[in-house]
N, CA, C and O atoms as CSV, one atom per row, in Angstrom:
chain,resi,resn,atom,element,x,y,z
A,1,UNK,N,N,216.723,186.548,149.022
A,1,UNK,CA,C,215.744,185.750,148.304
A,1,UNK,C,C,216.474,184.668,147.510
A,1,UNK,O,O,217.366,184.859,146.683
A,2,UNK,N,N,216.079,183.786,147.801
A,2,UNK,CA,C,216.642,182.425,147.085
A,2,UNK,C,C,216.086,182.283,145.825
A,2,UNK,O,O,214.935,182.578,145.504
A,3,UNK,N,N,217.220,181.676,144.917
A,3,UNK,CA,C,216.141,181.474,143.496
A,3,UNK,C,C,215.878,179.816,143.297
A,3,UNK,O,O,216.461,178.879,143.843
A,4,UNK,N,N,215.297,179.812,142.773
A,4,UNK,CA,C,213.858,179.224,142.777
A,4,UNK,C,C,214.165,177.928,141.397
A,4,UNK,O,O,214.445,178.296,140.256
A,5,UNK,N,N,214.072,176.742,141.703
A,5,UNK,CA,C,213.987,175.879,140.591
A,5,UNK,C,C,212.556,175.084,140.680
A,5,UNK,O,O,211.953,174.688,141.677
A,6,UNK,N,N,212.204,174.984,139.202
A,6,UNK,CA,C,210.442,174.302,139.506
A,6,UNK,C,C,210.952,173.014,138.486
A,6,UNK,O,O,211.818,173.047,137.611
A,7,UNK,N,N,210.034,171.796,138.957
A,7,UNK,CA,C,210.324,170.783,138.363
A,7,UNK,C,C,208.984,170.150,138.324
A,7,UNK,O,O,208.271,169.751,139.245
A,8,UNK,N,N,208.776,170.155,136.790
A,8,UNK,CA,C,207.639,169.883,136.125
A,8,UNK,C,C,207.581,168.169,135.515
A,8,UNK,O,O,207.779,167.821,134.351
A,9,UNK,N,N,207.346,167.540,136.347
A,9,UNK,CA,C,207.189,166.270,135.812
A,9,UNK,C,C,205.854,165.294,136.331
A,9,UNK,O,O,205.418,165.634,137.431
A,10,UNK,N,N,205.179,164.169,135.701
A,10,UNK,CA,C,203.971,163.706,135.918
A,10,UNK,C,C,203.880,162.600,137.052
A,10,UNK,O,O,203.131,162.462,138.019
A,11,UNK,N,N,205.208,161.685,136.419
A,11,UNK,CA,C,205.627,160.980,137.168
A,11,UNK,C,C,206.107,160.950,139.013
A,11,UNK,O,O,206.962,161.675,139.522
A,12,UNK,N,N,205.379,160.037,139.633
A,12,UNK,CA,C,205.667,161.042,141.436
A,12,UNK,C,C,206.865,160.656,141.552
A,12,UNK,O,O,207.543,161.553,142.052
A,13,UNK,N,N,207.469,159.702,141.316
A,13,UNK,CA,C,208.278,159.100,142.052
A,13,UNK,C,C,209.875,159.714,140.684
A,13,UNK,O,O,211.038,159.448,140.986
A,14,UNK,N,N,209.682,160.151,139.919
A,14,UNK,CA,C,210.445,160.948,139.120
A,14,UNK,C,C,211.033,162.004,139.423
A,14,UNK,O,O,212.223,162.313,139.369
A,15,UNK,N,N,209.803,162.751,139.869
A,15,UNK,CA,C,210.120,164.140,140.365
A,15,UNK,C,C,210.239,163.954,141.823
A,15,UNK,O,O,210.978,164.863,142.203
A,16,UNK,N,N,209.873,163.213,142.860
A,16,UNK,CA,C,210.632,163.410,144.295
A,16,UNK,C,C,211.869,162.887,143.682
A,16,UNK,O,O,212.722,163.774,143.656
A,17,UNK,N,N,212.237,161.887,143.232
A,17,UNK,CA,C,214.009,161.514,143.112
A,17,UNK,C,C,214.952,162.680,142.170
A,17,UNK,O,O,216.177,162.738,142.056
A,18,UNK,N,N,214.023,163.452,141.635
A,18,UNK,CA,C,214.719,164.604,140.599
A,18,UNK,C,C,214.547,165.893,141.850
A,18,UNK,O,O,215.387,166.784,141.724
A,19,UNK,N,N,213.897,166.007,142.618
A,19,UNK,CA,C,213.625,167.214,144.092
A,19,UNK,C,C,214.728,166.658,145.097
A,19,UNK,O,O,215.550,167.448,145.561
A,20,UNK,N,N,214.755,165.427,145.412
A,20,UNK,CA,C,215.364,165.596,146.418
A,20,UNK,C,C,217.222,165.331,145.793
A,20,UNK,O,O,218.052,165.188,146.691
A,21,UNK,N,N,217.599,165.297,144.705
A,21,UNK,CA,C,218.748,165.462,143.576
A,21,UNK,C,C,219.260,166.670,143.701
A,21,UNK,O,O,220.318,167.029,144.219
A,22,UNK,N,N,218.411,167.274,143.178
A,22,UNK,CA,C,218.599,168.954,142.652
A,22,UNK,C,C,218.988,169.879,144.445
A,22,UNK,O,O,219.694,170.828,144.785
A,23,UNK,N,N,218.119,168.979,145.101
A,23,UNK,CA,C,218.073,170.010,146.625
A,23,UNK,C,C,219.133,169.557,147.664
A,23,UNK,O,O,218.973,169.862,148.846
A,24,UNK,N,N,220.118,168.900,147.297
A,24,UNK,CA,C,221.232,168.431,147.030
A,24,UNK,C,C,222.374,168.669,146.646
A,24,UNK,O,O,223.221,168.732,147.537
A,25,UNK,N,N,222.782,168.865,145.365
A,25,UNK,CA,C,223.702,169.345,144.287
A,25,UNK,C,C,223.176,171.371,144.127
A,25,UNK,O,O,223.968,172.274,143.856
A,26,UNK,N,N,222.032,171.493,144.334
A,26,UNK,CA,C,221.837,173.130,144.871
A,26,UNK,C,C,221.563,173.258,145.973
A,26,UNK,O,O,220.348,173.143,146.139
A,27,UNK,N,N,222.309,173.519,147.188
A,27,UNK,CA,C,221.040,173.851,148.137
A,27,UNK,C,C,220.937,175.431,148.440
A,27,UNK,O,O,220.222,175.916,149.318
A,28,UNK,N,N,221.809,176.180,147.526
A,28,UNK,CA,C,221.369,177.461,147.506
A,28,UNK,C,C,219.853,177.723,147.073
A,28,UNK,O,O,219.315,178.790,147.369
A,29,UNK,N,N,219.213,176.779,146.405
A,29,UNK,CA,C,218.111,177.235,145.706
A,29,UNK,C,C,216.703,176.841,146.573
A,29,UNK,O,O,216.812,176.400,147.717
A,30,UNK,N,N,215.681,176.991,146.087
A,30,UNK,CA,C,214.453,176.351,146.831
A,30,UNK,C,C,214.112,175.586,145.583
A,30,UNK,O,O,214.074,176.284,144.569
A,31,UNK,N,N,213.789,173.983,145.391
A,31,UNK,CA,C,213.153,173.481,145.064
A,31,UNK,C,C,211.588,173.059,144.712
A,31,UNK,O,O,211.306,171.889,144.971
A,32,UNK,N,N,210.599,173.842,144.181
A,32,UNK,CA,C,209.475,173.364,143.500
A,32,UNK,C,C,208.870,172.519,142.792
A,32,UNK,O,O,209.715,172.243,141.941
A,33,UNK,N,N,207.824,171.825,142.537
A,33,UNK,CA,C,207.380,170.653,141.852
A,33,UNK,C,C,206.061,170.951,141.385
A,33,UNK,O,O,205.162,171.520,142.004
A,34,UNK,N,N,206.056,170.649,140.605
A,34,UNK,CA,C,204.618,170.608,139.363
A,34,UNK,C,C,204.475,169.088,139.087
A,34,UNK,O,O,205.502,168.498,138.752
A,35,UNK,N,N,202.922,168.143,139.223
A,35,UNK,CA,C,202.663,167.461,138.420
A,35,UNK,C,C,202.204,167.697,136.460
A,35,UNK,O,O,202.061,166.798,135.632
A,36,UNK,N,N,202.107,168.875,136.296
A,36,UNK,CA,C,201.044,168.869,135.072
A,36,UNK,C,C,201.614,170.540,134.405
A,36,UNK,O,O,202.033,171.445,135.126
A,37,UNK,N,N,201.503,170.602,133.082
A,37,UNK,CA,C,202.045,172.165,132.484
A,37,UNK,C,C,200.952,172.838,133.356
A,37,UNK,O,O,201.426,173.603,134.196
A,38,UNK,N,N,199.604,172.733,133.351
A,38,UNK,CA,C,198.417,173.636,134.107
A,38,UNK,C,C,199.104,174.109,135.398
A,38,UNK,O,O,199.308,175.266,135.766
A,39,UNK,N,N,199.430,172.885,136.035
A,39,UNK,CA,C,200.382,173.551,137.742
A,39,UNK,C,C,201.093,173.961,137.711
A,39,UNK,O,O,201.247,174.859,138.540
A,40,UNK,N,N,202.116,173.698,136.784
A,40,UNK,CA,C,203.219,174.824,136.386
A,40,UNK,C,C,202.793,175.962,136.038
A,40,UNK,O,O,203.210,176.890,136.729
A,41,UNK,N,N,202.127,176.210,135.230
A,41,UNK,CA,C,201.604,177.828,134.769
A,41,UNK,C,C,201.195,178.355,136.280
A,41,UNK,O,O,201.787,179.247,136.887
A,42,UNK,N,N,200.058,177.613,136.754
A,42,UNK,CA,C,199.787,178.581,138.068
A,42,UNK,C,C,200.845,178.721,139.120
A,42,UNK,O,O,200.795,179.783,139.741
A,43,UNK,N,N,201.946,177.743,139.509
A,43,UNK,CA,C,203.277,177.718,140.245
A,43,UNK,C,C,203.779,179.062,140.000
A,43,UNK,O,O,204.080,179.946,140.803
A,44,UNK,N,N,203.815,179.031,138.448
A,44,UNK,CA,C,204.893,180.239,137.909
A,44,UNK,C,C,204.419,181.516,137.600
A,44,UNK,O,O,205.013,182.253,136.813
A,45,UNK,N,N,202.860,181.975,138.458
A,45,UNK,CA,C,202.220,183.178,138.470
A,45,UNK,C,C,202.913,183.913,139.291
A,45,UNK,O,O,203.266,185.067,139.048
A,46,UNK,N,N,203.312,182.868,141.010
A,46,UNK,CA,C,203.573,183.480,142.040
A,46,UNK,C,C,204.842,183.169,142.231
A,46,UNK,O,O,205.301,183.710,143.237
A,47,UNK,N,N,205.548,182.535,141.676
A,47,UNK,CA,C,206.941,181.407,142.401
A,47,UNK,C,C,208.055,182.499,141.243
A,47,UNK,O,O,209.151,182.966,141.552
A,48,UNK,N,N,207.355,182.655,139.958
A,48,UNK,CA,C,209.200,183.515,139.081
A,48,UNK,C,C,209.703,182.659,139.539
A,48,UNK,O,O,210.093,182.805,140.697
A,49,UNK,N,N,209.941,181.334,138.838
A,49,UNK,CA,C,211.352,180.308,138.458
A,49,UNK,C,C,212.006,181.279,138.795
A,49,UNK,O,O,211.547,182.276,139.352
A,50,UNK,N,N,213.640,181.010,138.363
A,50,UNK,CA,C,214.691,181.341,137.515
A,50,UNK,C,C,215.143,179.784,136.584
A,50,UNK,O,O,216.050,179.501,135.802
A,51,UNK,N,N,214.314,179.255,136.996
A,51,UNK,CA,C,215.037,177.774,136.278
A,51,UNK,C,C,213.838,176.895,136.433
A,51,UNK,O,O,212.949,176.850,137.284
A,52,UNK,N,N,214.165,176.000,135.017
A,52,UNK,CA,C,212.165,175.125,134.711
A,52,UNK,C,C,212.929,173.982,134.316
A,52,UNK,O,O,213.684,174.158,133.359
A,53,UNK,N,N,212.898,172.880,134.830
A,53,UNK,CA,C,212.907,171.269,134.355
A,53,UNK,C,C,211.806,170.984,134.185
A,53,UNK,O,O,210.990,170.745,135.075
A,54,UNK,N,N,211.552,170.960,132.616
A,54,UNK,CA,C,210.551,170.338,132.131
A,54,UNK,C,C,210.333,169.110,131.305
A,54,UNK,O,O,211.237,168.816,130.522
A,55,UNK,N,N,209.290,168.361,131.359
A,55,UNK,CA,C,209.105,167.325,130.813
A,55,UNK,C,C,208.403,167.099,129.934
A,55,UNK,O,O,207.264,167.500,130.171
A,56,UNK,N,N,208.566,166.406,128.523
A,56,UNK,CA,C,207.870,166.870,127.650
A,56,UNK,C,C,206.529,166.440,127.414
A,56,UNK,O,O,205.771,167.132,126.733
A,57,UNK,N,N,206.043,164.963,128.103
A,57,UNK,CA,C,205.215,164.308,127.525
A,57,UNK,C,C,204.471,164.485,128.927
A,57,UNK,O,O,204.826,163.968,129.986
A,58,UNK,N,N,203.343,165.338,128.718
A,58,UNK,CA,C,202.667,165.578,130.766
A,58,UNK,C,C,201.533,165.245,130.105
A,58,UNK,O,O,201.369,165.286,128.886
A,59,UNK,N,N,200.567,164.833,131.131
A,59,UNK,CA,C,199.200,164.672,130.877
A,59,UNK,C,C,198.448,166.530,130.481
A,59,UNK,O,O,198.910,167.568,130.955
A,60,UNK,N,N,197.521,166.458,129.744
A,60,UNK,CA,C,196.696,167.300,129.359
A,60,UNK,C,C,197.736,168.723,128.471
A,60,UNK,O,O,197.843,168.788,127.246
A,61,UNK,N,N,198.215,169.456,129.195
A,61,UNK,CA,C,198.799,170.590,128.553
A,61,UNK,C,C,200.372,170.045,128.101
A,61,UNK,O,O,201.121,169.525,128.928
A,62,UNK,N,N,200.725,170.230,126.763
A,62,UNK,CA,C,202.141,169.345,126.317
A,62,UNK,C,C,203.409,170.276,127.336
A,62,UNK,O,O,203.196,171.448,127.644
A,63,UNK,N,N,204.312,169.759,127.637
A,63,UNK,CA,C,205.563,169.910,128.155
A,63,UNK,C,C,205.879,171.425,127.078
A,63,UNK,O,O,206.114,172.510,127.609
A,64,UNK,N,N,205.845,171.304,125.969
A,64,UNK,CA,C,205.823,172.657,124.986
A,64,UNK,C,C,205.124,173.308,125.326
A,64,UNK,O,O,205.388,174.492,125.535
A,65,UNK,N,N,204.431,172.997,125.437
A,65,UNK,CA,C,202.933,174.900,125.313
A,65,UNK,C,C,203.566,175.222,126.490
A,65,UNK,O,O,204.183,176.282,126.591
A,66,UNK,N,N,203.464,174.217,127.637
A,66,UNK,CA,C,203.753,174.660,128.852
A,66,UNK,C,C,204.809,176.185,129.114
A,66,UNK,O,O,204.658,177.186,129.815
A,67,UNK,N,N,206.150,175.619,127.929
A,67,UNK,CA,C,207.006,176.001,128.295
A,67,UNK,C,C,207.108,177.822,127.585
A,67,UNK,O,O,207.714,178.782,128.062
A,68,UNK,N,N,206.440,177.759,126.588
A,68,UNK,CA,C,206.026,178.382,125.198
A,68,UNK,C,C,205.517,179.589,126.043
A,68,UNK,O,O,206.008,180.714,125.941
A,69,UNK,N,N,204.302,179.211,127.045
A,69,UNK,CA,C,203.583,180.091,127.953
A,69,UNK,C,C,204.500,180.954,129.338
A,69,UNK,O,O,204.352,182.061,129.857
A,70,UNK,N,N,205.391,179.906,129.557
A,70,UNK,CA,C,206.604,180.337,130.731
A,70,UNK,C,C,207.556,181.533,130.220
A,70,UNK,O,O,207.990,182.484,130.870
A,71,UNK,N,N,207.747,181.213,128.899
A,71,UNK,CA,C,208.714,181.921,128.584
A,71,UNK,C,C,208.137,183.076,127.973
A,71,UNK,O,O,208.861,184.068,127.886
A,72,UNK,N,N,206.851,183.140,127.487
A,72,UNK,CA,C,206.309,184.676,126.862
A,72,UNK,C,C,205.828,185.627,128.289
A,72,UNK,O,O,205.379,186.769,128.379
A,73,UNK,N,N,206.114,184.703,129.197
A,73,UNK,CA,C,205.711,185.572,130.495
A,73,UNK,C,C,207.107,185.551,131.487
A,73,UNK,O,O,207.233,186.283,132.469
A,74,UNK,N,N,207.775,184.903,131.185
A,74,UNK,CA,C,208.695,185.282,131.985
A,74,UNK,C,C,209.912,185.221,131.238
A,74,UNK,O,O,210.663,184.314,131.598
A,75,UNK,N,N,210.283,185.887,130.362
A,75,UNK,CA,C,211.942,185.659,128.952
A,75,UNK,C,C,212.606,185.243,129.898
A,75,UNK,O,O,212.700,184.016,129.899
A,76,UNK,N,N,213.258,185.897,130.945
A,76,UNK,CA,C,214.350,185.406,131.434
A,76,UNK,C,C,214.671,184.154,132.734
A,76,UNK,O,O,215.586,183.973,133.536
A,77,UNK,N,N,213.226,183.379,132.377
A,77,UNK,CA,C,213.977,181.908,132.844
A,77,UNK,C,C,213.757,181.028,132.237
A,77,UNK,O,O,212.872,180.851,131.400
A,78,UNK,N,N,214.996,180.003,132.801
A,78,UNK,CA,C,215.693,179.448,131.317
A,78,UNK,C,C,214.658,178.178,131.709
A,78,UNK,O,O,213.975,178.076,132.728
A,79,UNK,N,N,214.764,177.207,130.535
A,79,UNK,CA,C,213.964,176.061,130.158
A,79,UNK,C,C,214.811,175.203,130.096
A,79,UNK,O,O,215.744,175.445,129.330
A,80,UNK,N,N,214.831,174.035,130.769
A,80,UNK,CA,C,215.669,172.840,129.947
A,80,UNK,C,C,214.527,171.345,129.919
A,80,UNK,O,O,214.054,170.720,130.869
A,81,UNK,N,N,214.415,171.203,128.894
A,81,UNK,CA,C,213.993,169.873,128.528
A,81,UNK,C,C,214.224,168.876,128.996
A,81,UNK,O,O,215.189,168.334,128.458
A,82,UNK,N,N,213.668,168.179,130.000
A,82,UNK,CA,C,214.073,166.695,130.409
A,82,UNK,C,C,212.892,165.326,130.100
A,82,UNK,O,O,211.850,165.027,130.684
A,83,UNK,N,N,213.688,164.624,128.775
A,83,UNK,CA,C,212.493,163.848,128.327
A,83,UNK,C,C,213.292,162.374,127.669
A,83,UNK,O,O,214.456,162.069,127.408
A,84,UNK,N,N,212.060,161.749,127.585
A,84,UNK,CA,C,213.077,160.479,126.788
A,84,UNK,C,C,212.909,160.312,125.335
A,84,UNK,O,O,213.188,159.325,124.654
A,85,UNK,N,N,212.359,161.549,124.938
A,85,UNK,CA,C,211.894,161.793,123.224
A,85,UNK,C,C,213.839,162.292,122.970
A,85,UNK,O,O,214.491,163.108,123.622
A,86,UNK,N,N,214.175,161.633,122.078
A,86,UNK,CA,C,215.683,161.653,121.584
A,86,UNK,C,C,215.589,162.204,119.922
A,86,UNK,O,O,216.645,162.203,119.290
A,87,UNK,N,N,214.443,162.625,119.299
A,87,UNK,CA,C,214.514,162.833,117.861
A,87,UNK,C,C,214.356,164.462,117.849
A,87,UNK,O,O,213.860,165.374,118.511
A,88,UNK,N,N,215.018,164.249,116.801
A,88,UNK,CA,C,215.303,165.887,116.142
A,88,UNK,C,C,213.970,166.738,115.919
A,88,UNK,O,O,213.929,167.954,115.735
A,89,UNK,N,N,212.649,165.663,115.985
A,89,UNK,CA,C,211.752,167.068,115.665
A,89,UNK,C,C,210.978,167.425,117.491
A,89,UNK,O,O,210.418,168.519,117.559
A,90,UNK,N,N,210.971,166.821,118.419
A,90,UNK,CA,C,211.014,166.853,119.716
A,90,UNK,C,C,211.873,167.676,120.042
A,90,UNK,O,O,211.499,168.555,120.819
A,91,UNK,N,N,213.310,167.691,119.577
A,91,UNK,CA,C,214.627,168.902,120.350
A,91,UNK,C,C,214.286,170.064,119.647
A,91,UNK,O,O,214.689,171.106,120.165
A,92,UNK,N,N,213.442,170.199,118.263
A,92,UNK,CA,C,213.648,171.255,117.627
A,92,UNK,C,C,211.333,171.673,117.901
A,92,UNK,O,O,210.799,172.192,116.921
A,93,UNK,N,N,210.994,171.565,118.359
A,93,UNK,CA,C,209.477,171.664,119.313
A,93,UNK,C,C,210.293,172.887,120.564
A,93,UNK,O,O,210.157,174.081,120.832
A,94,UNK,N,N,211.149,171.747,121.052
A,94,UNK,CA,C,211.521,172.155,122.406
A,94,UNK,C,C,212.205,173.725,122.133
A,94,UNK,O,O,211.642,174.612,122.775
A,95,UNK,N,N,213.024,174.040,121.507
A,95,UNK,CA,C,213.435,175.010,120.511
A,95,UNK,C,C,212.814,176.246,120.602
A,95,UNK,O,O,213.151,177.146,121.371
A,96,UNK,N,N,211.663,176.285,119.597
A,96,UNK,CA,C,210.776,176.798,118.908
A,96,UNK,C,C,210.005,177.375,119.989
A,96,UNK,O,O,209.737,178.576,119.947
A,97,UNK,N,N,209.614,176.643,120.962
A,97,UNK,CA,C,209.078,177.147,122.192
A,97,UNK,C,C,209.723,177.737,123.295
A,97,UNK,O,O,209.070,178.197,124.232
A,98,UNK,N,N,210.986,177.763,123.257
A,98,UNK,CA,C,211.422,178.366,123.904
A,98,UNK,C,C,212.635,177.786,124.688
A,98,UNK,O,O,213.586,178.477,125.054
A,99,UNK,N,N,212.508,176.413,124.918
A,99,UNK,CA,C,213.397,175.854,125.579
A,99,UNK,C,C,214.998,176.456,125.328
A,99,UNK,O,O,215.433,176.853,124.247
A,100,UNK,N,N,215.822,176.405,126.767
A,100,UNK,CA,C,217.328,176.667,126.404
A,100,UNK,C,C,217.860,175.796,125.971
A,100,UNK,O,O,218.568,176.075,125.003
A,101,UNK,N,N,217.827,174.257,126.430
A,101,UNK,CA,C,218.632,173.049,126.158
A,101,UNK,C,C,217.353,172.055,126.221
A,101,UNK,O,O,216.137,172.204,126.337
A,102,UNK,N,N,218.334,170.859,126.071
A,102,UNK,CA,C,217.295,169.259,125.696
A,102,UNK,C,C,218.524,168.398,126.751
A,102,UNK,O,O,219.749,168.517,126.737
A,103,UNK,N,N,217.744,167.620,127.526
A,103,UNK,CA,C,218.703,166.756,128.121
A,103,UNK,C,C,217.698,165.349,127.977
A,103,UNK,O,O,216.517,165.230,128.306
A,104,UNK,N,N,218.553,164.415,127.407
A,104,UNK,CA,C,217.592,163.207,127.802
A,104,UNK,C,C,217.567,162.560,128.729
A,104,UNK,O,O,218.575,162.637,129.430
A,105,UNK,N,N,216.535,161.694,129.165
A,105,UNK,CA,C,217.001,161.084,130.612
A,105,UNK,C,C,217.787,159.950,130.620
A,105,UNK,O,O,218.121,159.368,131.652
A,106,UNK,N,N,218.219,159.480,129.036
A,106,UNK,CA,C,219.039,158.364,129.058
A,106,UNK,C,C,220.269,158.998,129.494
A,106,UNK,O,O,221.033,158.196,130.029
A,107,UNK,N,N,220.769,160.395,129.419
A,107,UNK,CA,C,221.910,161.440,129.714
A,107,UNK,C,C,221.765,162.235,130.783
A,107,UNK,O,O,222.480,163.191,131.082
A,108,UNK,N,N,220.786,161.805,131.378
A,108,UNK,CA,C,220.377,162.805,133.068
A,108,UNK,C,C,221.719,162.619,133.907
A,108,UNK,O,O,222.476,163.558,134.155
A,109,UNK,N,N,221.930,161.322,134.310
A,109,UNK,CA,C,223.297,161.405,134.737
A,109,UNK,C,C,223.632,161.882,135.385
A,109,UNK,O,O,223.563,162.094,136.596
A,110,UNK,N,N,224.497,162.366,133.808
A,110,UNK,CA,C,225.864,162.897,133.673
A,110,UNK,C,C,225.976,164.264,132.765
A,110,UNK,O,O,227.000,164.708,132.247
A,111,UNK,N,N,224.347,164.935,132.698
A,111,UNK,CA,C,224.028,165.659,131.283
A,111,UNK,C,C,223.299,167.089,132.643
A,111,UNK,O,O,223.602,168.274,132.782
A,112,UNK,N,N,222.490,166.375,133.242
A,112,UNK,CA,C,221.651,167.154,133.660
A,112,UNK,C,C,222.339,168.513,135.077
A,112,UNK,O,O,222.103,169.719,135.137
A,113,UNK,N,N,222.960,167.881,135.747
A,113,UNK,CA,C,223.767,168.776,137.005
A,113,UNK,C,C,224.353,169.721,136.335
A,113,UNK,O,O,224.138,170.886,136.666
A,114,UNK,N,N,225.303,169.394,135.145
A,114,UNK,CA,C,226.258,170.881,134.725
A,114,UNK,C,C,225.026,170.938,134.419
A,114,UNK,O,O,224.391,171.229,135.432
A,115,UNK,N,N,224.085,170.751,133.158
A,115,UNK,CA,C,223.897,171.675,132.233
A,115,UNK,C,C,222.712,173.189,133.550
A,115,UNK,O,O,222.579,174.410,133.467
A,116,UNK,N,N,222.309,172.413,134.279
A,116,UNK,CA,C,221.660,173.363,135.485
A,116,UNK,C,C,222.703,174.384,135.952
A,116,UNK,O,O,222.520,175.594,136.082
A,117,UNK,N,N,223.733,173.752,136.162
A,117,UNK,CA,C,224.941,174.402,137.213
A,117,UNK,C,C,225.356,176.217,136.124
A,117,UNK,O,O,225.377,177.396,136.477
A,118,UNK,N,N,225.628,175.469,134.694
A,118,UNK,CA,C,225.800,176.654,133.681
A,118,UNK,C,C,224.698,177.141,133.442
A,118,UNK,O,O,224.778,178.164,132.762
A,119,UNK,N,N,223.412,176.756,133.791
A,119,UNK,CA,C,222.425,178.057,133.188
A,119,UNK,C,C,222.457,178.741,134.550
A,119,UNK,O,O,222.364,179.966,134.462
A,120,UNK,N,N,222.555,178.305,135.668
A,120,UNK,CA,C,222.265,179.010,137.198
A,120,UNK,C,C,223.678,180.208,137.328
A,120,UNK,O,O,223.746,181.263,137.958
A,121,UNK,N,N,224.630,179.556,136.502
A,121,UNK,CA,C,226.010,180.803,136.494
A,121,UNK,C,C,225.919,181.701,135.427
A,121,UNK,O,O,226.257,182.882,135.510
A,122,UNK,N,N,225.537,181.245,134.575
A,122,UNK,CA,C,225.057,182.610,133.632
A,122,UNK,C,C,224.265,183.260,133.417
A,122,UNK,O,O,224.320,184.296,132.755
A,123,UNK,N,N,223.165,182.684,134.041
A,123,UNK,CA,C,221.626,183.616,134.363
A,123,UNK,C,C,221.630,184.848,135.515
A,123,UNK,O,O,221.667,184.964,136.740
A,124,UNK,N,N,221.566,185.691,134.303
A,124,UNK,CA,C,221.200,186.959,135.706
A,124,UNK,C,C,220.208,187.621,135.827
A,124,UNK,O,O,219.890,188.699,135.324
A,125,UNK,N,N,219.428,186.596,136.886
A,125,UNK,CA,C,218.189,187.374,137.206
A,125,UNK,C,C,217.674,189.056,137.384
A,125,UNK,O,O,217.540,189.754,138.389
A,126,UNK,N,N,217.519,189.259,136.312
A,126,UNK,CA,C,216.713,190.789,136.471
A,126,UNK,C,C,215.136,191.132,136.454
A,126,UNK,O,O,214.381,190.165,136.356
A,127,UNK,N,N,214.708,192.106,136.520
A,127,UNK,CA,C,213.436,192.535,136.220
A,127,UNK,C,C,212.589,191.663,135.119
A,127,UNK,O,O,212.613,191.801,133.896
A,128,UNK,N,N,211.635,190.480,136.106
A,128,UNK,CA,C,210.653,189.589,135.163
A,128,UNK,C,C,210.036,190.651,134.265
A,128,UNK,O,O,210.047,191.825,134.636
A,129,UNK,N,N,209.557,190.335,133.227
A,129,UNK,CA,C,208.474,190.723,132.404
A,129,UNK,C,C,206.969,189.706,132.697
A,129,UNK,O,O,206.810,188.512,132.445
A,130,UNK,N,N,206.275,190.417,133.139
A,130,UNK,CA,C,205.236,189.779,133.447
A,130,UNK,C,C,204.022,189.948,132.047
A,130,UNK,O,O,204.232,191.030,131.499
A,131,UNK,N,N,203.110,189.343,131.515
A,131,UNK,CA,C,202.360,188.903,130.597
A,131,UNK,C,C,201.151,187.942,131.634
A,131,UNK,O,O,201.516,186.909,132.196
A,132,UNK,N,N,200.093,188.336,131.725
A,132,UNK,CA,C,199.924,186.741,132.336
A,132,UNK,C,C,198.852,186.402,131.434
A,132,UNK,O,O,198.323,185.312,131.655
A,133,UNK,N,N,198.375,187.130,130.394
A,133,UNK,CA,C,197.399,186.365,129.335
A,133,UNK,C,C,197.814,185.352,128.842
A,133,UNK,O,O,197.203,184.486,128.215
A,134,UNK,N,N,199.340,185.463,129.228
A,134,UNK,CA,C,199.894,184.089,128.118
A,134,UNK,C,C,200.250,182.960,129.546
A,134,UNK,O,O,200.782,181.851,129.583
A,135,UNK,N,N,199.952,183.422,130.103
A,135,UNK,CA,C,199.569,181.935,131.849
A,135,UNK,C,C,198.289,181.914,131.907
A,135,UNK,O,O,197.965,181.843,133.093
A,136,UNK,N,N,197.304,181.941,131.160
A,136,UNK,CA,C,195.831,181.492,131.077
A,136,UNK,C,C,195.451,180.675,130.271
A,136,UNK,O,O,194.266,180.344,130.239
């Protein structure tokens, strides 16, 4: 079973150039895509990430709750923030909800491949905890 990266962004042409990146620089993994936190929540009923590129500013459900909801249902996959919000109360949102890291996209780069590469080597997928009141 391959693990699984979901990439939550609004923008189309963002997230195919961030899908076909990632499926690339991983191709151990399977690549997923979400327009909206709502598609992400339902993605991540059946899919168990192990890994969430998220974005903070999505139409309707915030990039936070989104993530807030991922992580009370699933602790052990990791979150990383990918946004162009650069202020301290945005990295510390991202935080609070759960996020592992903050990458901006002015730092995607050269920020974003390791910081994936080190959560995918130190993450050890075990037994999800499933919740799904908190994916509704």
């Amino acid at each position: 079973m391959s693990t699984t990266i979901l990439i939550i962004e609004d923008h189309d042409a963002v997230r195919k150039s961030l899908r076909d990146w990632l499926e690339v620089e991983f191709p151990q993994c399977r690549v997923i895509e979400a327009a909206s936190g709502e598609e992400a929540i339902a993605l991540t009923r059946v899919e168990s990430p192990r890994l969430v590129v998220m974005d903070i500013s999505l139409p309707g459900m915030s990039g936070t709750e989104a993530t807030r909801r991922i992580k009370a249902a699933l602790p052990s996959t990791q979150v990383v923030m990918l946004t162009i919000h650069e202020d301290d109360a945005h990295r510390a949102d991202a935080t609070t909800a759960g996020a592992s890291t903050y990458v901006t996209k002015r730092a995607m780069q050269t920020e974003l491949i390791p910081t994936l590469a080190a959560l995918l080597a130190n993450n050890h997928h075990g037994e999800e905890v499933r919740n799904n009141a908190f994916l509704q």
